[in-house]
PQR file with spaces between the fields and no chain letter, atoms N, CA, C, O and H, PARSE charges and radii, in Angstrom:
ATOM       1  N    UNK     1      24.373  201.421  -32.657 -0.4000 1.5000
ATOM       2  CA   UNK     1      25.394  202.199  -33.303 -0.0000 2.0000
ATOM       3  C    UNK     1      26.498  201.326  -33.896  0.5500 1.7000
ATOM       4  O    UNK     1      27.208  201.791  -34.787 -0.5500 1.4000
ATOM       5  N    UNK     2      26.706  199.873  -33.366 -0.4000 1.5000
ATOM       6  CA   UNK     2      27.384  198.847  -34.010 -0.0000 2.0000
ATOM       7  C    UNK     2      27.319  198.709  -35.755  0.5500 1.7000
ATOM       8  O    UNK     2      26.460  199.210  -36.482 -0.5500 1.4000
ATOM       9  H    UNK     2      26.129  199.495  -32.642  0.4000 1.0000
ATOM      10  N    UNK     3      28.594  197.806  -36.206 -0.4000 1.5000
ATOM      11  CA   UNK     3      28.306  197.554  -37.600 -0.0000 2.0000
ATOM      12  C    UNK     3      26.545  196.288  -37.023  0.5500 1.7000
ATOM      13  O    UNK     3      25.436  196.206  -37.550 -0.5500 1.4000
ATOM      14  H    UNK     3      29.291  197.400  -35.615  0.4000 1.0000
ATOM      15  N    UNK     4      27.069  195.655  -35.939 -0.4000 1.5000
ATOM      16  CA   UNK     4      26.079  194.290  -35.493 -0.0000 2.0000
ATOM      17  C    UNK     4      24.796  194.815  -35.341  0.5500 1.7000
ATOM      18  O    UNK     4      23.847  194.209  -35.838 -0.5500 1.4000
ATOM      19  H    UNK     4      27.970  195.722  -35.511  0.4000 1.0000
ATOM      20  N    UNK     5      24.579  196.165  -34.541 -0.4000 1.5000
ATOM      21  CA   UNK     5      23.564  196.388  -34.340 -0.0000 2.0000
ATOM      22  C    UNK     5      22.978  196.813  -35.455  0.5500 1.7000
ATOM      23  O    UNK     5      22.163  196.001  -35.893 -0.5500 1.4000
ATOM      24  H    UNK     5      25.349  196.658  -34.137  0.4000 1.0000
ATOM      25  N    UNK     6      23.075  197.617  -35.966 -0.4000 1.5000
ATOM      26  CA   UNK     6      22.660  198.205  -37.692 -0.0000 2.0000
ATOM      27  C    UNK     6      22.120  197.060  -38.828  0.5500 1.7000
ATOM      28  O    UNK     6      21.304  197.176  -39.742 -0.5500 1.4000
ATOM      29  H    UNK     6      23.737  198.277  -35.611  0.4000 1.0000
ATOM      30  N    UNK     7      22.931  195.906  -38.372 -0.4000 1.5000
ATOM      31  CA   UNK     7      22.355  194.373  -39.174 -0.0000 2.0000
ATOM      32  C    UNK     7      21.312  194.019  -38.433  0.5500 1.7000
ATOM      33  O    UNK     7      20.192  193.817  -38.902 -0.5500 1.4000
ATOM      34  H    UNK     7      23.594  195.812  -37.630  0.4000 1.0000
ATOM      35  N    UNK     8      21.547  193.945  -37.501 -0.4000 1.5000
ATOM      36  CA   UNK     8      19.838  193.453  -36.746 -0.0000 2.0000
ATOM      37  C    UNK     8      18.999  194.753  -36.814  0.5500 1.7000
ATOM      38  O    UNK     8      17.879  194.522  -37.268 -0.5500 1.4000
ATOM      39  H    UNK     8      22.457  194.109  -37.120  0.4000 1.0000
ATOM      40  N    UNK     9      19.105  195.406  -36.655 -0.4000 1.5000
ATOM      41  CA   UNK     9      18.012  196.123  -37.236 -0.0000 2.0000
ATOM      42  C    UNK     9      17.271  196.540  -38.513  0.5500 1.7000
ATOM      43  O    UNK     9      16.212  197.149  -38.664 -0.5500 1.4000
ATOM      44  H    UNK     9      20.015  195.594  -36.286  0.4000 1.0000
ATOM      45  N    UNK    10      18.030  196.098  -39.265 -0.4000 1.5000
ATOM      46  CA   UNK    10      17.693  196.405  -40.653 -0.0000 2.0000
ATOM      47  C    UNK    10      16.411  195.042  -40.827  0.5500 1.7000
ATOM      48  O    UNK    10      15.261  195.043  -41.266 -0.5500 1.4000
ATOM      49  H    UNK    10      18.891  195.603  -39.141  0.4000 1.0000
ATOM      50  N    UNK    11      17.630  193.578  -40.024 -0.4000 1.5000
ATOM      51  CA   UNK    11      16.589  192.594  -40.163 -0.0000 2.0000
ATOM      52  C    UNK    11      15.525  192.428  -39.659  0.5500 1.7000
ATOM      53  O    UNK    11      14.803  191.446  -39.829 -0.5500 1.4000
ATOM      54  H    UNK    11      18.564  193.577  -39.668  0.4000 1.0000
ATOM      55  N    UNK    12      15.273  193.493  -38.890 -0.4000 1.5000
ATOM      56  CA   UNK    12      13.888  193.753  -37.959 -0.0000 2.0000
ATOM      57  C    UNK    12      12.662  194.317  -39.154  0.5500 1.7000
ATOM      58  O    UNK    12      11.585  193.759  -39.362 -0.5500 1.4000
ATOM      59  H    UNK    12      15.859  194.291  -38.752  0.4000 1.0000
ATOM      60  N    UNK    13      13.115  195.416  -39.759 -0.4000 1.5000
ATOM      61  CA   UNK    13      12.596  195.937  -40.894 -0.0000 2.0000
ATOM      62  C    UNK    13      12.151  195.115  -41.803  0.5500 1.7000
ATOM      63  O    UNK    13      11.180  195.580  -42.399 -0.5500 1.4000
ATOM      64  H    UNK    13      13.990  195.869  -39.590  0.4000 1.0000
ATOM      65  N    UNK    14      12.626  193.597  -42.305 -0.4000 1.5000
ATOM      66  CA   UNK    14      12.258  192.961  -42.862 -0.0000 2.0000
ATOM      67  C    UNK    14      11.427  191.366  -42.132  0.5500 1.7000
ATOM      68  O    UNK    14      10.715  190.543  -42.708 -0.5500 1.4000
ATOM      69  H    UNK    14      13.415  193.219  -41.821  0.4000 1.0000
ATOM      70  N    UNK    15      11.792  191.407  -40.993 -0.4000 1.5000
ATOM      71  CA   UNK    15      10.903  190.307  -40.450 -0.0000 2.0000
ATOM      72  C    UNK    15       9.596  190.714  -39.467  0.5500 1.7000
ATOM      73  O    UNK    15       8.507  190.148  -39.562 -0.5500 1.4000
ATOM      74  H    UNK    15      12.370  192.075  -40.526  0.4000 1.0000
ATOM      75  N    UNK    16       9.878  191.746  -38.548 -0.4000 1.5000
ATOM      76  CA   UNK    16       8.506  192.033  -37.560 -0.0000 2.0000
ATOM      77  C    UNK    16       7.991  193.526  -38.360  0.5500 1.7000
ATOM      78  O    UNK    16       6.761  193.545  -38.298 -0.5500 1.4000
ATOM      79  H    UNK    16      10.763  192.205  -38.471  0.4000 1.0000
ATOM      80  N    UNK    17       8.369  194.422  -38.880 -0.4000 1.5000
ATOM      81  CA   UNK    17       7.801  195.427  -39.260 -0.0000 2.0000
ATOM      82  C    UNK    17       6.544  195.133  -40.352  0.5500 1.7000
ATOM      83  O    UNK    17       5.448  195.691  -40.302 -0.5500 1.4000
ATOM      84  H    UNK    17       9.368  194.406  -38.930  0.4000 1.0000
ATOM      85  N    UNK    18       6.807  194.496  -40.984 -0.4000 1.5000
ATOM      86  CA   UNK    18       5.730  194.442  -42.264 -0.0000 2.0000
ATOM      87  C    UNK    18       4.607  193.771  -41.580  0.5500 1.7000
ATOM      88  O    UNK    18       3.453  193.840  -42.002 -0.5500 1.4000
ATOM      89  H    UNK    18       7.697  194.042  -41.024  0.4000 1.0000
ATOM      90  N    UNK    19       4.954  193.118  -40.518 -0.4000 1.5000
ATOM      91  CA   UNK    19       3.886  192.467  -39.779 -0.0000 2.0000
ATOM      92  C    UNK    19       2.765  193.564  -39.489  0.5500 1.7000
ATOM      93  O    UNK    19       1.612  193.550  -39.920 -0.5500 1.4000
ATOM      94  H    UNK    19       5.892  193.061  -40.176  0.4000 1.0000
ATOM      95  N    UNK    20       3.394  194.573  -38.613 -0.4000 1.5000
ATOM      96  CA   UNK    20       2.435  195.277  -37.736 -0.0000 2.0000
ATOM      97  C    UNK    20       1.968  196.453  -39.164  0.5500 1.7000
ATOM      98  O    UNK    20       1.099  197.302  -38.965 -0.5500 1.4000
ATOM      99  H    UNK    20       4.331  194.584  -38.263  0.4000 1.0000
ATOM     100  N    UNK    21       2.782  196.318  -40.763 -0.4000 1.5000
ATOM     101  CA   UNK    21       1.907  197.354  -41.481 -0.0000 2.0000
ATOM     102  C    UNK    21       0.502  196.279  -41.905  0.5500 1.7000
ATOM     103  O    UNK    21      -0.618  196.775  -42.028 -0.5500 1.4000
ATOM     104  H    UNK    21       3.488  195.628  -40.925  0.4000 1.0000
ATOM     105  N    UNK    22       0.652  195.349  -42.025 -0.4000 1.5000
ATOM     106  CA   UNK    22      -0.232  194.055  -42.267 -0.0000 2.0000
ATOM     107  C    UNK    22      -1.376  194.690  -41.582  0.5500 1.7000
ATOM     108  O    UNK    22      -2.252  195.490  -41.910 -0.5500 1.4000
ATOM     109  H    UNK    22       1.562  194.946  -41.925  0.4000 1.0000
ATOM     110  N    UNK    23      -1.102  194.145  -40.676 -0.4000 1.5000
ATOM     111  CA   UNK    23      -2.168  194.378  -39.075 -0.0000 2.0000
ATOM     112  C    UNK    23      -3.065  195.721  -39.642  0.5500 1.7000
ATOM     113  O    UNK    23      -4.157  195.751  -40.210 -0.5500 1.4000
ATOM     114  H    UNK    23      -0.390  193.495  -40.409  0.4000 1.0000
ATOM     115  N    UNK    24      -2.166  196.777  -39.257 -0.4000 1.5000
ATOM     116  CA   UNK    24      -3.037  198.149  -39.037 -0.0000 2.0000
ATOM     117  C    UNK    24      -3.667  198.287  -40.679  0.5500 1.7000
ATOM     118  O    UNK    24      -4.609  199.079  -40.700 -0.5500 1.4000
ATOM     119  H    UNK    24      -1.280  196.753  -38.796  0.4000 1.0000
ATOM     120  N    UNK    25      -3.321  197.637  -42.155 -0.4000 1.5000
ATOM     121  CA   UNK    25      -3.590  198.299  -43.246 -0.0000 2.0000
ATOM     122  C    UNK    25      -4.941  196.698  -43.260  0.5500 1.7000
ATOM     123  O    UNK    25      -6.039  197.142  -43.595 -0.5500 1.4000
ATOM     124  H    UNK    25      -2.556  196.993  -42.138  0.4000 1.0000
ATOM     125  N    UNK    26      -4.977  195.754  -43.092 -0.4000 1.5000
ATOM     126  CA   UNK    26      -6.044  195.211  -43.613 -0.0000 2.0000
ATOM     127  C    UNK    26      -6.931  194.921  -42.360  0.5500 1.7000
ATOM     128  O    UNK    26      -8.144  195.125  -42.411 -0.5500 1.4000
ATOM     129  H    UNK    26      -4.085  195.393  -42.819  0.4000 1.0000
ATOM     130  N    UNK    27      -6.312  194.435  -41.217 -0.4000 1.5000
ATOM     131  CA   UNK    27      -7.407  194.508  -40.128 -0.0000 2.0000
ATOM     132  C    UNK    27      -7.817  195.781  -39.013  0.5500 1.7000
ATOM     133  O    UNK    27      -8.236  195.905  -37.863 -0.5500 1.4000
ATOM     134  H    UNK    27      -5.326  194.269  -41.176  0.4000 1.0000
ATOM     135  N    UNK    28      -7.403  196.611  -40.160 -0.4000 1.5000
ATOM     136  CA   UNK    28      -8.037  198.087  -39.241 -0.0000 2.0000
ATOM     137  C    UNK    28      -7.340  198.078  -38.123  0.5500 1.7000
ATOM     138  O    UNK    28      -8.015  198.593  -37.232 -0.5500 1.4000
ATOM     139  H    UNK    28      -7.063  196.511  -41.095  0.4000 1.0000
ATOM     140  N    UNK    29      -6.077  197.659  -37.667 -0.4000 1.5000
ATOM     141  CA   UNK    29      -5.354  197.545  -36.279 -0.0000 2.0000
ATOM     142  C    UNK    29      -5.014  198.821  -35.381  0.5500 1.7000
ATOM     143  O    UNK    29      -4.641  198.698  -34.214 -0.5500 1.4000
ATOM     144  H    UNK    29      -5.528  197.240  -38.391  0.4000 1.0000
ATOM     145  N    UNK    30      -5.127  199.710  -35.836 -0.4000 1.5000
ATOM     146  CA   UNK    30      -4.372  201.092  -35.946 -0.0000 2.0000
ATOM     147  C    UNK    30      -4.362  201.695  -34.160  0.5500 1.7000
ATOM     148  O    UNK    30      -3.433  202.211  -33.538 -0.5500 1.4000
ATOM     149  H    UNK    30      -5.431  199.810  -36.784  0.4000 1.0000
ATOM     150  N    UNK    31      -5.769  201.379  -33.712 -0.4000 1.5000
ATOM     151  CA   UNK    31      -6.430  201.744  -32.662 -0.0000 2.0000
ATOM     152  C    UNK    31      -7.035  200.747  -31.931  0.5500 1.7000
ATOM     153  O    UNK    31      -7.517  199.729  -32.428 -0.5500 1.4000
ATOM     154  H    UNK    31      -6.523  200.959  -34.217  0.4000 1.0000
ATOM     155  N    UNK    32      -7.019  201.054  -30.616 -0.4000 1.5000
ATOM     156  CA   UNK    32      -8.043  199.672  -29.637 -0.0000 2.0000
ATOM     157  C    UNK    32      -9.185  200.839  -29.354  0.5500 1.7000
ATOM     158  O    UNK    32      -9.318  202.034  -29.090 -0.5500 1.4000
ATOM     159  H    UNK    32      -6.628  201.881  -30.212  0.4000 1.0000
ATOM     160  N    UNK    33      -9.924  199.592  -29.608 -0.4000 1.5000
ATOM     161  CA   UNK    33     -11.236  199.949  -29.297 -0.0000 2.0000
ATOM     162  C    UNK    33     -11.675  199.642  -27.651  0.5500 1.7000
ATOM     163  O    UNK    33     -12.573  200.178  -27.002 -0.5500 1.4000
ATOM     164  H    UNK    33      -9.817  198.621  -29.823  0.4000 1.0000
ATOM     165  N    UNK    34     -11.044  198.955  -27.380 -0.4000 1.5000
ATOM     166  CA   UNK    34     -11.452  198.516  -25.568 -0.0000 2.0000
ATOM     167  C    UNK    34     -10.164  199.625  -24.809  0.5500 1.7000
ATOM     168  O    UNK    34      -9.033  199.930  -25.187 -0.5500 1.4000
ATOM     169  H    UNK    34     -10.315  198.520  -27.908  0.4000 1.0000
ATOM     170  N    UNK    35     -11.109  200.071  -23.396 -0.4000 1.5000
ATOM     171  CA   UNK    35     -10.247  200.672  -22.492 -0.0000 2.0000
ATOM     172  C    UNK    35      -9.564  199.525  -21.608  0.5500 1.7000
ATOM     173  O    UNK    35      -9.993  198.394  -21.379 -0.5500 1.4000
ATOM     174  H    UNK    35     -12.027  199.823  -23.089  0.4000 1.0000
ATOM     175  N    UNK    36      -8.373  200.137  -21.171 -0.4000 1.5000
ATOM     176  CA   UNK    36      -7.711  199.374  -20.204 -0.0000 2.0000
ATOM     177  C    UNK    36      -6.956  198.354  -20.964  0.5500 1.7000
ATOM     178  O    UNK    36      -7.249  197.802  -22.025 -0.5500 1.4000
ATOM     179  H    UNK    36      -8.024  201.056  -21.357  0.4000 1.0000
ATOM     180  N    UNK    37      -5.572  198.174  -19.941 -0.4000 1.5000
ATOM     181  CA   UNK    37      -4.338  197.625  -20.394 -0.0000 2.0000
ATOM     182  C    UNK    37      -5.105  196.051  -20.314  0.5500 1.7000
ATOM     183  O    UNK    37      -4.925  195.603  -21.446 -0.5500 1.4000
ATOM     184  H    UNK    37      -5.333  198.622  -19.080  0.4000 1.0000
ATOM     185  N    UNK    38      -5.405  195.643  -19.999 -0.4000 1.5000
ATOM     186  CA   UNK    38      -5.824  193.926  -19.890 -0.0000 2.0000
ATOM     187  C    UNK    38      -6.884  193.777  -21.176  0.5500 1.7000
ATOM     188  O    UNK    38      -6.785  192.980  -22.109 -0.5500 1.4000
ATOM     189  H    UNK    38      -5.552  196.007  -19.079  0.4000 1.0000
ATOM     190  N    UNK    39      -7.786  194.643  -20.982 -0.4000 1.5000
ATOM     191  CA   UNK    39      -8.779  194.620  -22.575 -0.0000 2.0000
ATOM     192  C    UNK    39      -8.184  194.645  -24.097  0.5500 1.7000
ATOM     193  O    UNK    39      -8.345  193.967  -25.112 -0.5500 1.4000
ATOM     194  H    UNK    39      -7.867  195.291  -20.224  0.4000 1.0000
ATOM     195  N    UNK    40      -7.354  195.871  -23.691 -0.4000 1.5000
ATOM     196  CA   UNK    40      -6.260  196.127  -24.905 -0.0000 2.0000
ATOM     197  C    UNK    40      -4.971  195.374  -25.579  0.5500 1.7000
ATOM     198  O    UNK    40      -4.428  195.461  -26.680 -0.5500 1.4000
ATOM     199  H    UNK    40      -7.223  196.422  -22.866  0.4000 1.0000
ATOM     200  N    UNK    41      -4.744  194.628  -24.451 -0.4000 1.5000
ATOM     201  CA   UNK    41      -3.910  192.993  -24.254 -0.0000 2.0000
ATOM     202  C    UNK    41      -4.793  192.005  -25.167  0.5500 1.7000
ATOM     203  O    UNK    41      -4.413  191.501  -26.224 -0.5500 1.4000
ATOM     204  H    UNK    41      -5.184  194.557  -23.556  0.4000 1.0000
ATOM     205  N    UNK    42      -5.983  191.834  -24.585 -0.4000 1.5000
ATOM     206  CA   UNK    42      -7.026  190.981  -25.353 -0.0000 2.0000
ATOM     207  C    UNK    42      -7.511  191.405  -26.487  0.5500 1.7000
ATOM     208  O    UNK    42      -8.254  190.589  -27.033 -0.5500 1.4000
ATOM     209  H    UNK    42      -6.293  192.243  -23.727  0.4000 1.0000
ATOM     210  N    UNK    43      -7.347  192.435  -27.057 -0.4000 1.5000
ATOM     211  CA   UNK    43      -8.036  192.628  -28.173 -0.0000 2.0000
ATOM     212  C    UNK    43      -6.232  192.569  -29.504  0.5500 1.7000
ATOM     213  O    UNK    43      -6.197  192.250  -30.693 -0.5500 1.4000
ATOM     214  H    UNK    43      -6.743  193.097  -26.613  0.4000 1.0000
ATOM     215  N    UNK    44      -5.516  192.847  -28.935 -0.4000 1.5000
ATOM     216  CA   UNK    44      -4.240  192.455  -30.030 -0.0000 2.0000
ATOM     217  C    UNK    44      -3.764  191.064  -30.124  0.5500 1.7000
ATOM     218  O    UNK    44      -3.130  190.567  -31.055 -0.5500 1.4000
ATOM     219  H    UNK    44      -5.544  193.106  -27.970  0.4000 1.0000
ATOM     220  N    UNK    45      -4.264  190.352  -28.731 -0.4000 1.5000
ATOM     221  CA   UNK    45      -4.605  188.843  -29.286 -0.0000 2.0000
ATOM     222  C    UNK    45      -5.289  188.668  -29.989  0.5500 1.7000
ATOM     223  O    UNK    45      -5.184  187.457  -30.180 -0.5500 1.4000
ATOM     224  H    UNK    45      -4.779  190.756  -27.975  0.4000 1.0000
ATOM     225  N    UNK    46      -6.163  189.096  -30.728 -0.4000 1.5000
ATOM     226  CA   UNK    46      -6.600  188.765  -31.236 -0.0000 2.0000
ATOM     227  C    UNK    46      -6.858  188.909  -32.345  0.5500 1.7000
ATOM     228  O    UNK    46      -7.615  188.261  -33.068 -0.5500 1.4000
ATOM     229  H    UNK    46      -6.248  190.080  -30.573  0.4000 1.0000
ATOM     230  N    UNK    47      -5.978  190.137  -32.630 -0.4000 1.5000
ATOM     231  CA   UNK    47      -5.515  190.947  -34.064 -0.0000 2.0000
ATOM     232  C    UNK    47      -4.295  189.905  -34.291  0.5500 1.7000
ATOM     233  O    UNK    47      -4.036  189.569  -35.446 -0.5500 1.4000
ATOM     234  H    UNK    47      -5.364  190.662  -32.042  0.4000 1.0000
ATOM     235  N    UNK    48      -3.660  189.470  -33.381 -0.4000 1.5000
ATOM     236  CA   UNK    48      -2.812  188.128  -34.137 -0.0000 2.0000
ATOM     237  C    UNK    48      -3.013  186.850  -34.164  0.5500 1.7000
ATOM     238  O    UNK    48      -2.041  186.150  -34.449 -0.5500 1.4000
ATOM     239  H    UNK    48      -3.871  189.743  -32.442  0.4000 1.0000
ATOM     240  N    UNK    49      -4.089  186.309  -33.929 -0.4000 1.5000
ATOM     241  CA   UNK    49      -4.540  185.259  -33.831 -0.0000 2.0000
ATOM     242  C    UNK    49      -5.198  185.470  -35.125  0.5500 1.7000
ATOM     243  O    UNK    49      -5.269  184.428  -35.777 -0.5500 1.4000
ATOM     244  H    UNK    49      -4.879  186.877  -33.698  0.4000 1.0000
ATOM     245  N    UNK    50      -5.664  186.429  -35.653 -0.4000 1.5000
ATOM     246  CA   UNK    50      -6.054  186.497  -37.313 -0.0000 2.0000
ATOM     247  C    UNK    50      -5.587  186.560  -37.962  0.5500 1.7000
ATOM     248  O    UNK    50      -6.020  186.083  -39.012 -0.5500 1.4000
ATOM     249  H    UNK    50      -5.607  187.275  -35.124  0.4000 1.0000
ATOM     250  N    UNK    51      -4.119  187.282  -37.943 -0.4000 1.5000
ATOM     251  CA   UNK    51      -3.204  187.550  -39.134 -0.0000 2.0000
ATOM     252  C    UNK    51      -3.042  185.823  -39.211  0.5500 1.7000
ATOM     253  O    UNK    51      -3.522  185.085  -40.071 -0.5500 1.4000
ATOM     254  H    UNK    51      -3.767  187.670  -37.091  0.4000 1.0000
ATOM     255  N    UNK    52      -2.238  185.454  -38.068 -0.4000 1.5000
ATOM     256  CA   UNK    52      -1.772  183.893  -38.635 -0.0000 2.0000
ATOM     257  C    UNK    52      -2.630  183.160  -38.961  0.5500 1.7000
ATOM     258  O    UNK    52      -2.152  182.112  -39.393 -0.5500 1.4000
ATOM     259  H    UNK    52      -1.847  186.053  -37.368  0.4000 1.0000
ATOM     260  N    UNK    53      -3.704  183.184  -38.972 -0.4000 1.5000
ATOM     261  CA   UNK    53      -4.609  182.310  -39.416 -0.0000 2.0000
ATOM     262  C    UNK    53      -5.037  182.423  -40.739  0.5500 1.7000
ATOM     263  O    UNK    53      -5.095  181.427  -41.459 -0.5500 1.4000
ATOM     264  H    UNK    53      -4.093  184.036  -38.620  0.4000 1.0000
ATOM     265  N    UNK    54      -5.313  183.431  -41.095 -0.4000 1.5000
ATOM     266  CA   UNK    54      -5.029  184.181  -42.658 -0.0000 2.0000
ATOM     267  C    UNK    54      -4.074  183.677  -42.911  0.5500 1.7000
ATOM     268  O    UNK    54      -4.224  182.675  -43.610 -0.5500 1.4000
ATOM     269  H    UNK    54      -5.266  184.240  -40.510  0.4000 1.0000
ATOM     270  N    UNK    55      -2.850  183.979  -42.589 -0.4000 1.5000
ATOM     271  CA   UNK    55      -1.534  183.174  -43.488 -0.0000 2.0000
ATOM     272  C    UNK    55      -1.590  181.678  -43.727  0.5500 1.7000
ATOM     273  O    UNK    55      -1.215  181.147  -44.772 -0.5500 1.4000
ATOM     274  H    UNK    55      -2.728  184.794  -42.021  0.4000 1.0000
ATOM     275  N    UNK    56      -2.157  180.951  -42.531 -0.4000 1.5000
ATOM     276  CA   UNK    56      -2.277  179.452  -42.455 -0.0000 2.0000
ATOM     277  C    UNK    56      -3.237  179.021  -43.629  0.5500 1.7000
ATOM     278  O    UNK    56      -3.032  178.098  -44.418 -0.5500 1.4000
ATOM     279  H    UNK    56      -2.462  181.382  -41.682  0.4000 1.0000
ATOM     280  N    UNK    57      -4.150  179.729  -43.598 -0.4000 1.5000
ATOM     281  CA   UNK    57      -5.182  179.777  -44.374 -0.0000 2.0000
ATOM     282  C    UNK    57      -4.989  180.003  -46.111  0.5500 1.7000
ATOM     283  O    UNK    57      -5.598  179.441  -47.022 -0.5500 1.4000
ATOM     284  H    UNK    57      -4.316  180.479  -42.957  0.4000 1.0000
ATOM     285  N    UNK    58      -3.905  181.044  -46.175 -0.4000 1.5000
ATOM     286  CA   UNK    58      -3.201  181.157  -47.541 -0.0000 2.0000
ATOM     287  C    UNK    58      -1.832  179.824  -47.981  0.5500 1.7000
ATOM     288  O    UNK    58      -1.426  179.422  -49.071 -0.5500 1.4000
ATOM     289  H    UNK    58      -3.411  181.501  -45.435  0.4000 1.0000
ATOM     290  N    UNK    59      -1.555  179.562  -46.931 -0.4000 1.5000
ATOM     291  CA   UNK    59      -0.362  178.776  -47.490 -0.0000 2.0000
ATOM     292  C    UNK    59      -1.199  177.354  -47.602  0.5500 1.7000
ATOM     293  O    UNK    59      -0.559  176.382  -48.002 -0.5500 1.4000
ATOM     294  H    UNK    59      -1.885  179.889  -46.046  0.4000 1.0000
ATOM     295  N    UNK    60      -2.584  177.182  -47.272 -0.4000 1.5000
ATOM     296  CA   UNK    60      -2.677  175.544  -47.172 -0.0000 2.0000
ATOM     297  C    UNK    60      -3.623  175.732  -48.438  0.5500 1.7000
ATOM     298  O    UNK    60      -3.852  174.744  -49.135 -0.5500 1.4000
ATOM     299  H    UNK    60      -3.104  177.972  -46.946  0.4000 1.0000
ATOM     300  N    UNK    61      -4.198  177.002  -48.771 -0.4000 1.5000
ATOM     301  CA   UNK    61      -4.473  177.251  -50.285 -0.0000 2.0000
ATOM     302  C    UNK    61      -3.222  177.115  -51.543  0.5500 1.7000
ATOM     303  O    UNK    61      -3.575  176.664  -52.633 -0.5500 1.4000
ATOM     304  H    UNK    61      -4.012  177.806  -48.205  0.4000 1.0000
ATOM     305  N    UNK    62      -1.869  177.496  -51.348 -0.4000 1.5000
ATOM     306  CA   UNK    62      -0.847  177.681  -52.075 -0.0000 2.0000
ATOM     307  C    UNK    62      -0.491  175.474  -52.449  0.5500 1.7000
ATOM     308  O    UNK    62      -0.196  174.920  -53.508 -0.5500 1.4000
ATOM     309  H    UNK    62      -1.582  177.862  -50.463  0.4000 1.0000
ATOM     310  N    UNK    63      -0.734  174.828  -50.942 -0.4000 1.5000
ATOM     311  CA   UNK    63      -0.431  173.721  -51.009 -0.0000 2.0000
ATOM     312  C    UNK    63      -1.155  172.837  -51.595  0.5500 1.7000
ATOM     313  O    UNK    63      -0.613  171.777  -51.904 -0.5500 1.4000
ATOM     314  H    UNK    63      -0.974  175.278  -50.082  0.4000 1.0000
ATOM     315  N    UNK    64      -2.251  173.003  -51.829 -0.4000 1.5000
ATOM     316  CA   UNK    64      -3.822  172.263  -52.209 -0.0000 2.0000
ATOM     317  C    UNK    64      -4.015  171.820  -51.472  0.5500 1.7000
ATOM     318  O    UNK    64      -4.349  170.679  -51.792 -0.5500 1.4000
ATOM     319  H    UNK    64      -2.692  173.865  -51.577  0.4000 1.0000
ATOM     320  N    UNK    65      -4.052  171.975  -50.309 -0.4000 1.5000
ATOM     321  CA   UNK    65      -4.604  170.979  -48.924 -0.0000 2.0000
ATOM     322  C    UNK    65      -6.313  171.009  -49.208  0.5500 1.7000
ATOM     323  O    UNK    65      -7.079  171.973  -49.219 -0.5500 1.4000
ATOM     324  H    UNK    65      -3.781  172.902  -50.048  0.4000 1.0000
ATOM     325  N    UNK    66      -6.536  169.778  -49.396 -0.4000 1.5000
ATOM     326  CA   UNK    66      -8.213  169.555  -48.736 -0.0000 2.0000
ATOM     327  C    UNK    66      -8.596  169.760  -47.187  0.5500 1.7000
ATOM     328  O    UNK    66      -7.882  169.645  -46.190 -0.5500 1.4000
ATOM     329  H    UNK    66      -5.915  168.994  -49.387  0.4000 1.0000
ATOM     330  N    UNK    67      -9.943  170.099  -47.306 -0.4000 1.5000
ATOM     331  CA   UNK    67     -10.562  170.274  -45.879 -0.0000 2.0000
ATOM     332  C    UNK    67     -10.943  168.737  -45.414  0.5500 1.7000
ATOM     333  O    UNK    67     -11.704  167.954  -45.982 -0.5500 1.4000
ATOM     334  H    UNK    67     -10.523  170.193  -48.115  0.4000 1.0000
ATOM     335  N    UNK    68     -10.200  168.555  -44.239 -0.4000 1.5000
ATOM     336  CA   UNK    68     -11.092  166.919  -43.781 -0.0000 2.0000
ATOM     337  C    UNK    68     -12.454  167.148  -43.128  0.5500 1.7000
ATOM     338  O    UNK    68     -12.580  168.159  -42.437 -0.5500 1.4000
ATOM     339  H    UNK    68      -9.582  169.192  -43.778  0.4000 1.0000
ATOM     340  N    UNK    69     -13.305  166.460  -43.250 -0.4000 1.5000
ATOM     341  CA   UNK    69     -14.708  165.856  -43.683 -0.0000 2.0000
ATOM     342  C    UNK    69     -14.788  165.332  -42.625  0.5500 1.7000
ATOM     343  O    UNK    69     -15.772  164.646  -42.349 -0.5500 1.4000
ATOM     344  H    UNK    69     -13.202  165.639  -43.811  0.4000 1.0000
């Protein structure tokens, strides 16, 4: 309800939100497919262990990085 809090949240909107529309709009994130809190733990590891890797994967395309051999 702060002027402070209202700034951090807005900046939330622009740093972690677009993340999780990422997630659910290109890697189908929307839903777990495994039962149970420990499965369901493991399976959003692993929905972010792809996004960043995709990004890593785009920015070392943006850089011209070669693949080492």
């Amino acid at each position: 309800m702060t002027k402070r809090g209202r700034q951090l949240y807005r900046l939330r909107g622009q740093t972690v939100e677009p993340v999780f529309g990422q997630m659910k709009e290109n890697q189908g994130a929307d839903a777990f497919m495994m039962r149970g809190q420990a499965e369901a733990k493991g399976e959003w590891h692993i929905h972010c262990a792809a996004h960043n890797l995709k990004k890593l994967h785009a920015q070392s395309f943006r850089r011209g990085s070669k693949a080492v051999k």
